[in-house]
LOKE-631045 format. One record per residue (C-alpha): x, y, z; residue number from 1; residue in one letter. Coordinates in steps of 0.25 Angstrom, whole numbers, plus 2048, in hexadecimal, padded with zeros to 3 digits. Example, Ala and Ser with C-alpha at 12.3 -4.5 7.8 and 13.67 -1.06 7.14 Angstrom:
[[831 7EE 81F] 1 "A"]
[[837 7FC 81D] 2 "S"]
***
This chain:
[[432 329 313] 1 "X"]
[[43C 333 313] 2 "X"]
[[43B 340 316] 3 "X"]
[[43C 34D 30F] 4 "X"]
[[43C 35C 312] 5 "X"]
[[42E 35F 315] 6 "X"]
[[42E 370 310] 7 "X"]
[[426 36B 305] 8 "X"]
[[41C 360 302] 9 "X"]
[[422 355 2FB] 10 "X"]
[[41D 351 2EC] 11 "X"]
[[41A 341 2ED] 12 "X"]
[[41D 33A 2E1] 13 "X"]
[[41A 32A 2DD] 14 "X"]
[[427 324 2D5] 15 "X"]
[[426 316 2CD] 16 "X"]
[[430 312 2C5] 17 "X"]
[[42F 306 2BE] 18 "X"]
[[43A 2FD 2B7] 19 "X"]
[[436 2F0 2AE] 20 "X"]
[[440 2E6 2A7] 21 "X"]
[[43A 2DD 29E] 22 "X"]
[[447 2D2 29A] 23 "X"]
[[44A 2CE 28C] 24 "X"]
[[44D 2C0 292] 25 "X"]
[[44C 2BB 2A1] 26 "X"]
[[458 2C3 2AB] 27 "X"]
[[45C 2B7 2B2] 28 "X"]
[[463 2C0 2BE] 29 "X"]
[[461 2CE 2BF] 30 "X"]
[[46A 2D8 2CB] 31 "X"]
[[461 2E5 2CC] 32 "X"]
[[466 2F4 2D4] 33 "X"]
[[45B 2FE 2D5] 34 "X"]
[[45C 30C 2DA] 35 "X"]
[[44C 30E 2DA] 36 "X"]
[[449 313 2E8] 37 "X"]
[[447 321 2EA] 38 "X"]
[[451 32A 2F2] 39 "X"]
[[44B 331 2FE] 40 "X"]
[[451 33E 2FF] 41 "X"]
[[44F 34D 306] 42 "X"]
[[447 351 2FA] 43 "X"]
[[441 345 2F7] 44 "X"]
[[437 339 301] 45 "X"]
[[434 32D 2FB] 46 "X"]
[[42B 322 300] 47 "X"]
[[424 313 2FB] 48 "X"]
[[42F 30F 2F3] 49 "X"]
[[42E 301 2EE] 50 "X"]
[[436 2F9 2E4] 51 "X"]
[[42F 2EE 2DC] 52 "X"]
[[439 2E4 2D6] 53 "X"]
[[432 2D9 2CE] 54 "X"]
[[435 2CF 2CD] 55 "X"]
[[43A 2D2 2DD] 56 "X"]
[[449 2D0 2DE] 57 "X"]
[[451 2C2 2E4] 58 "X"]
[[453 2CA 2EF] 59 "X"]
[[445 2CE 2F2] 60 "X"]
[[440 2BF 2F0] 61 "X"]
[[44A 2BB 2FA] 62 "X"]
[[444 2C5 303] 63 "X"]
[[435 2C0 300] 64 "X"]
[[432 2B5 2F9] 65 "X"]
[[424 2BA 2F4] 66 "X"]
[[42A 2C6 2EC] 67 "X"]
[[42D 2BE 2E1] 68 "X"]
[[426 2C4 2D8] 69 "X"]
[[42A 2D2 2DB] 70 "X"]
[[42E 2DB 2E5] 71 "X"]
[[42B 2EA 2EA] 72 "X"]
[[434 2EB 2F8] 73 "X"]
[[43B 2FA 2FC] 74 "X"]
[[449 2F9 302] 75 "X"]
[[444 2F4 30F] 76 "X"]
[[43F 2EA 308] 77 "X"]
[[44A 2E3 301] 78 "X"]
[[457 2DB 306] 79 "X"]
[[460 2E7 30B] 80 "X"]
[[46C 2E3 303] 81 "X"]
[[461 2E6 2F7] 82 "X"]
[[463 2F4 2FB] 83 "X"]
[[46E 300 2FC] 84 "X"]
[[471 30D 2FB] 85 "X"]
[[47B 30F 2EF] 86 "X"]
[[486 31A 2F3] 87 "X"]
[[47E 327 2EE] 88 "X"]
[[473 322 2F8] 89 "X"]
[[469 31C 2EF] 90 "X"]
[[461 30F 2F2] 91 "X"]
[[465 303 2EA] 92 "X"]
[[45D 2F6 2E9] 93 "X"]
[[462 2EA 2E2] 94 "X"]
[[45C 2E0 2E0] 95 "X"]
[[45C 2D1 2D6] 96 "X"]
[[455 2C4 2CE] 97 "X"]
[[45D 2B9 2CC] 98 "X"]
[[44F 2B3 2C6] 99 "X"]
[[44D 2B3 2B9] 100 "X"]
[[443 2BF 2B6] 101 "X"]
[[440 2C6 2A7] 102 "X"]
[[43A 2D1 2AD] 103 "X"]
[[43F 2DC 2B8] 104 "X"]
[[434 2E7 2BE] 105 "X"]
[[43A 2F3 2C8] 106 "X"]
[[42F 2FC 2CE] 107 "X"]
[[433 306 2D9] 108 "X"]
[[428 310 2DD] 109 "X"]
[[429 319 2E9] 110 "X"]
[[423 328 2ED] 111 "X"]
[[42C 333 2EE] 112 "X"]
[[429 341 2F6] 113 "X"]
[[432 34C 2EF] 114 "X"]
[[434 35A 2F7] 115 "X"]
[[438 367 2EE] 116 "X"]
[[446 368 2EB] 117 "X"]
[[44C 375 2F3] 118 "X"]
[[44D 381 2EA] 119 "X"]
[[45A 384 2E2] 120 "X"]
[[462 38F 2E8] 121 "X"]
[[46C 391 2DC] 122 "X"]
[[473 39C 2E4] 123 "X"]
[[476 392 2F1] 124 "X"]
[[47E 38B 2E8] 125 "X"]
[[48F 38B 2E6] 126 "X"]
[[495 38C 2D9] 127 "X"]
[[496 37F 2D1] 128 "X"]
[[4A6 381 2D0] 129 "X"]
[[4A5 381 2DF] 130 "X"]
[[49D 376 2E2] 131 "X"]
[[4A6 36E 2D8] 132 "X"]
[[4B3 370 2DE] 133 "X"]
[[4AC 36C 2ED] 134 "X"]
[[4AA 35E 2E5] 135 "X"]
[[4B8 35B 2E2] 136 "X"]
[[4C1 352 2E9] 137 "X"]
[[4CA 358 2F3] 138 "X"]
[[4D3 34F 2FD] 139 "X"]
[[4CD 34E 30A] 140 "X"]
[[4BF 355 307] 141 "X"]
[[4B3 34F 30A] 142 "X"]
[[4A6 34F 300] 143 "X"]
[[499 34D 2FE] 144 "X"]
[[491 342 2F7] 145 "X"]
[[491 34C 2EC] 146 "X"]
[[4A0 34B 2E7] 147 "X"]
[[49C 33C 2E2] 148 "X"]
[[492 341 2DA] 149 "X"]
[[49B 34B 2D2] 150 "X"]
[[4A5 341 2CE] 151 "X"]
[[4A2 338 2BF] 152 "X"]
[[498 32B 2C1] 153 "X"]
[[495 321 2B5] 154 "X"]
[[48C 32B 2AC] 155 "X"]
[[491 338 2B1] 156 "X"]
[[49F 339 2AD] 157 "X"]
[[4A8 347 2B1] 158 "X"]
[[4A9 34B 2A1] 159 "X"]
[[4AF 357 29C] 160 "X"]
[[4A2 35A 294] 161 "X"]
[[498 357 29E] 162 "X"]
[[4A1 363 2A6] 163 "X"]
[[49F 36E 299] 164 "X"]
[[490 36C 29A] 165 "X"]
[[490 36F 2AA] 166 "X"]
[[49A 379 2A6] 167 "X"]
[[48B 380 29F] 168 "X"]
[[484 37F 2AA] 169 "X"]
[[490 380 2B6] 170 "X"]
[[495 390 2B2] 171 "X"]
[[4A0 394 2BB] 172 "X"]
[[49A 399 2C8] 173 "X"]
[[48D 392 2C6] 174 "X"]
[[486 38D 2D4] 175 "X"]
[[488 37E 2D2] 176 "X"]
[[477 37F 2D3] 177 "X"]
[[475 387 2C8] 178 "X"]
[[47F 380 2C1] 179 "X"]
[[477 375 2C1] 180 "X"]
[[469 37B 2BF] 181 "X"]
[[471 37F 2B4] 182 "X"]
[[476 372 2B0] 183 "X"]
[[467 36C 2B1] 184 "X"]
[[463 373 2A6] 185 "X"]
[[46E 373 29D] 186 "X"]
[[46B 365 29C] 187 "X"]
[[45D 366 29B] 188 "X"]
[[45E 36F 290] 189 "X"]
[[46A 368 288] 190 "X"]
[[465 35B 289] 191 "X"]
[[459 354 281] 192 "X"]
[[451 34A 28A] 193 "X"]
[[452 33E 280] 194 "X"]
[[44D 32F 287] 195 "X"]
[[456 324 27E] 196 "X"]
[[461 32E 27B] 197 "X"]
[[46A 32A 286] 198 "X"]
[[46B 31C 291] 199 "X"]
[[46D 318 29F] 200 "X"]
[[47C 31A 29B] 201 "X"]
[[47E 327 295] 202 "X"]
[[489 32D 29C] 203 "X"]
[[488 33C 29E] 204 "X"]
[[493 340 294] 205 "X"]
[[489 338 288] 206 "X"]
[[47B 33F 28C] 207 "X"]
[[483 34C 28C] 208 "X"]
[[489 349 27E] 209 "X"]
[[47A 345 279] 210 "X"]
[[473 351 280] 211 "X"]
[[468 347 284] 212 "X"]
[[462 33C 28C] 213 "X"]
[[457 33A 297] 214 "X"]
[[459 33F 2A6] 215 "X"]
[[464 337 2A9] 216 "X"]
[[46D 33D 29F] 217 "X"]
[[469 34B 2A4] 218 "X"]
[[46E 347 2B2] 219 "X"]
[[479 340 2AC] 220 "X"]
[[480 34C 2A5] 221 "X"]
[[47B 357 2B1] 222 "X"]
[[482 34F 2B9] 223 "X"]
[[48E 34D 2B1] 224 "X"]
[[48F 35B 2AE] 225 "X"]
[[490 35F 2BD] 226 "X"]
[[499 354 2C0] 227 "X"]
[[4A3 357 2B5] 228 "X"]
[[4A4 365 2BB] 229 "X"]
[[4A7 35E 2C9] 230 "X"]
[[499 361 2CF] 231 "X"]
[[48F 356 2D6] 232 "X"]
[[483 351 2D1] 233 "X"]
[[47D 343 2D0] 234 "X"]
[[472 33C 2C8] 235 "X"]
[[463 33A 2CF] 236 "X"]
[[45A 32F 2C9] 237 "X"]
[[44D 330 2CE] 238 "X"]
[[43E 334 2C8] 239 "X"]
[[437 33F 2C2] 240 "X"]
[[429 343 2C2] 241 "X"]
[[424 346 2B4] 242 "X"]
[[416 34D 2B0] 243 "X"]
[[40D 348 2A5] 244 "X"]
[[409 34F 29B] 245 "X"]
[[3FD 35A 29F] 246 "X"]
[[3EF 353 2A0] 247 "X"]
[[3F6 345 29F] 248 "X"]
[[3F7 33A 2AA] 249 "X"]
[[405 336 2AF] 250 "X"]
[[409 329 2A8] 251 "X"]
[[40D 31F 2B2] 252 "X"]
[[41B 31A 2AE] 253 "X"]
[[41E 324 2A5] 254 "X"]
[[429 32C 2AE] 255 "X"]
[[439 328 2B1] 256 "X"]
[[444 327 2B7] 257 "X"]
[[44C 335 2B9] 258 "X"]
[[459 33A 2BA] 259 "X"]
[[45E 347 2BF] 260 "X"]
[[46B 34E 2C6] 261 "X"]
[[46E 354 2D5] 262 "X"]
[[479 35D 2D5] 263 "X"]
[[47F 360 2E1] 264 "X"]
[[481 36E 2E7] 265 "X"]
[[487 371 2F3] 266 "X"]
[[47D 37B 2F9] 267 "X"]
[[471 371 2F5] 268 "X"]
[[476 364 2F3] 269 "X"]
[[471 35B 2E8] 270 "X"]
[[467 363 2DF] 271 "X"]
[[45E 35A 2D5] 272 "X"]
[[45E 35F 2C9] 273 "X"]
[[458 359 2BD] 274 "X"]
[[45E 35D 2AF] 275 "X"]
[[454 354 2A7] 276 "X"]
[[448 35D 2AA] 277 "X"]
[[452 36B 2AE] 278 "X"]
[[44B 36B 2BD] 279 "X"]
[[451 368 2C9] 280 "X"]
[[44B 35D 2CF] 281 "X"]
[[43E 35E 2D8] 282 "X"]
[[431 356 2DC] 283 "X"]
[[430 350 2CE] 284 "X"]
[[43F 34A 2D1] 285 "X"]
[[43F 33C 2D9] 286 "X"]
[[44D 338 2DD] 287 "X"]
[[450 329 2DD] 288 "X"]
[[45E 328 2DE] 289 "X"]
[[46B 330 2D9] 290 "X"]
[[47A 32C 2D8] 291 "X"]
[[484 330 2CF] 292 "X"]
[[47D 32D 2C1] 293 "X"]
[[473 324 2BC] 294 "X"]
[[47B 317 2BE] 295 "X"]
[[47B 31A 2CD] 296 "X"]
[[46B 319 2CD] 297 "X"]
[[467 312 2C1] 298 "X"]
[[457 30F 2C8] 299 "X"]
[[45A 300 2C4] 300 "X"]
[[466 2F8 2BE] 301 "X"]
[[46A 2EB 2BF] 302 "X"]
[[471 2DD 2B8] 303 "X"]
[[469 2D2 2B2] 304 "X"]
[[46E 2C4 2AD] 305 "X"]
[[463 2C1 2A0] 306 "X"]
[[458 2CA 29E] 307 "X"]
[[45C 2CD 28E] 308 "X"]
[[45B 2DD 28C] 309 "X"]
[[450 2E4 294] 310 "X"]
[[44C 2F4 294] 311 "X"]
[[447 2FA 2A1] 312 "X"]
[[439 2FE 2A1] 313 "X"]
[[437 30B 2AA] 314 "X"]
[[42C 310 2AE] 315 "X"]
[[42B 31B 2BA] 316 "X"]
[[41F 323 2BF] 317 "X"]
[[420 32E 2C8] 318 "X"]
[[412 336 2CE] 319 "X"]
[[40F 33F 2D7] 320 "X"]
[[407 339 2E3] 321 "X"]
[[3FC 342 2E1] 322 "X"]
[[3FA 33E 2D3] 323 "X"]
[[3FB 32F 2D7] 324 "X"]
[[3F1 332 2E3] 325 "X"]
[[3E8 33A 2DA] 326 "X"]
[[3E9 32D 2D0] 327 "X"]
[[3E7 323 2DB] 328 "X"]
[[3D7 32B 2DF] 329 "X"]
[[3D2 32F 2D0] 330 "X"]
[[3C9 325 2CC] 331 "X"]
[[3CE 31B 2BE] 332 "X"]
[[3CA 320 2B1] 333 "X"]
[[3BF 318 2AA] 334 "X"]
[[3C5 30A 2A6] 335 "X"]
[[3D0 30D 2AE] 336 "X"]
[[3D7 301 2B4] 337 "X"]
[[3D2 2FC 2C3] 338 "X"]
[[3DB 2FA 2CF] 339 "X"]
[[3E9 2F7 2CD] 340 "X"]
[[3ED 2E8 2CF] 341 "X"]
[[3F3 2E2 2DC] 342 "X"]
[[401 2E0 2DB] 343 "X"]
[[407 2D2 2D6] 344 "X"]
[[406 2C7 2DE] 345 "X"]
[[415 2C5 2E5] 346 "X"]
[[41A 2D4 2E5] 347 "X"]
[[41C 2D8 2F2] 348 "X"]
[[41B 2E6 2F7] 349 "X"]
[[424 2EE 300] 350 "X"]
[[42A 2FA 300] 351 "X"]
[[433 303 309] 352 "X"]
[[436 313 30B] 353 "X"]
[[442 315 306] 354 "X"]
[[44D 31E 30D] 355 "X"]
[[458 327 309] 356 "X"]
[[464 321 30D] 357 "X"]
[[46D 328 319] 358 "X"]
***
């Protein structure tokens, strides 16, 4: 386990996520990337990742004939040319079938421990006109990491539209921080959360034209608008923790994926911000991975040969370890179901801590 600043206890959080593909026809060959561990970071420990593949991957089977059925391995597990760190740091697995399979089922569960974020000091923060021209190219300088992440990628282009909607938020003179505090909710308030109005391919310029989407769209066009003014900011996938309805039980499953923007500012580095819900991002926010928009760190992509037409099916669940502990001792309703079954015979179980990359 990494470690974090210990000024404050961390908040301990269990993440399952959950992804199904059910083929029209049998995929007779099937290439697979995942970006599903979870990123250790100063704010953020994670521990008991694991990765189930089933059925387990070639690679995996070449490894131990007995996984053949499935497989649940960490990236200590695996053959290390399964594994890599993509240029923005993240852990990328990859993994194959070239047997004919009608069915694909891709679990990775882990705990994360998440410190408070540090307290927003909008005065300790440079003028966003500043901070854009210290981004720009000059003959001989040298920059940060951040200048990659201020240039266009495949969803976020540099548009002059995207630049008069930070132009809203980003007055003259404005600290770039409050800039984009200010941005967040301009977002929030102008856009209308609408699941089936937009895809995994709306580029930033069309979610802004339709003023609506999911959280991917919101990070799409924050992001776009800081970038289209020459400022930094970069697109975090990860997990949020939701609340059920009062006096209602949390629905196993019936959480997802999330999307949200860090914005960089000299004085504090990369502030997490997350337009969808207008808050900046805290102990409710699991990271998994970041990069330059969502085609850098899709959770799962890949190539299959046959297989007909298949839609995901995603289920995620994130808790509270104090809700899952308090869960584990009450005693089962009446007619409640017994024990949970032992695995499936063949899956074999392994798992490793994962490590943020040096």
């Amino acid at each position: 386990m990494t470690s974090v600043p210990s000024a404050a206890p961390l908040r301990w959080l269990q993440v399952t996520h959950e992804t199904t593909y059910l083929y029209d026809a049998p995929a007779e060959l099937a290439h697979h990337v995942a970006f599903l561990a979870p990123r250790a970071t100063p704010w953020q420990a994670v521990r008991q990742w694991r990765l189930q593949v089933d059925p387990a991957p070639d690679e995996w089977v070449d490894l131990d004939p007995m996984a053949s059925g499935a497989a649940v391995a960490g990236p200590a597990a695996v053959p290390a040319r399964q594994c890599s760190h993509d240029p923005f740091g993240n852990l990328r697995l990859s993994f194959s079938h070239a047997r004919v399979h009608d069915r694909l089922r891709v679990v990775s569960s882990f705990e994360a421990g998440l410190a408070p974020p540090p307290t927003l000091d909008l005065a300790a923060s440079p003028a966003w006109e500043d901070v854009a021209a210290s981004l720009r190219y000059h003959a001989g300088a040298v920059h940060s990491e951040a200048v990659e992440f201020s240039l266009p990628s495949v969803y976020v282009p540099h548009d002059p539209a995207l630049a008069a909607f930070g132009r809203e938020a980003f007055l003259p003179g404005r600290s770039v921080l409050a800039g984009a505090l200010a941005l967040m909710a301009q977002v929030h308030a102008q856009f209308t959360y609408k699941p089936l109005a937009t895809s995994v391919s709306t580029r930033a310029t069309d979610a802004l034209a339709g003023r609506e989407g999911v959280c991917q769209d919101f990070a799409h066009v924050m992001i776009g608008a800081c970038r289209s003014l020459g400022l930094s900011a970069r697109y975090v996938s990860g997990y949020l923790l939701t609340q059920p309805p009062p006096g209602q039980p949390r629905l196993v499953g019936a959480d997802a994926s999330h999307a949200w923007v860090a914005v960089w500012c000299p004085l504090q580095g990369w502030v997490a911000l997350d337009p969808t819900n207008n808050v900046p991002a805290g102990t409710d926010h699991v990271t998994l991975s970041w990069g330059r928009d969502y085609a850098d760190v899709a959770p799962l992509r890949g190539v299959i040969r046959g297989g007909g037409r298949a839609v995901p099916q995603v289920a995620v669940t994130v808790m509270p370890l104090e809700e899952l502990a308090a869960a584990s001792t009450s005693p089962p309703p009446p007619g409640a179901a017994g024990p949970a079954a032992k695995p499936a015979a063949g899956v074999a179980a392994r798992s490793a801590p994962v490590a943020d990359p040096a």
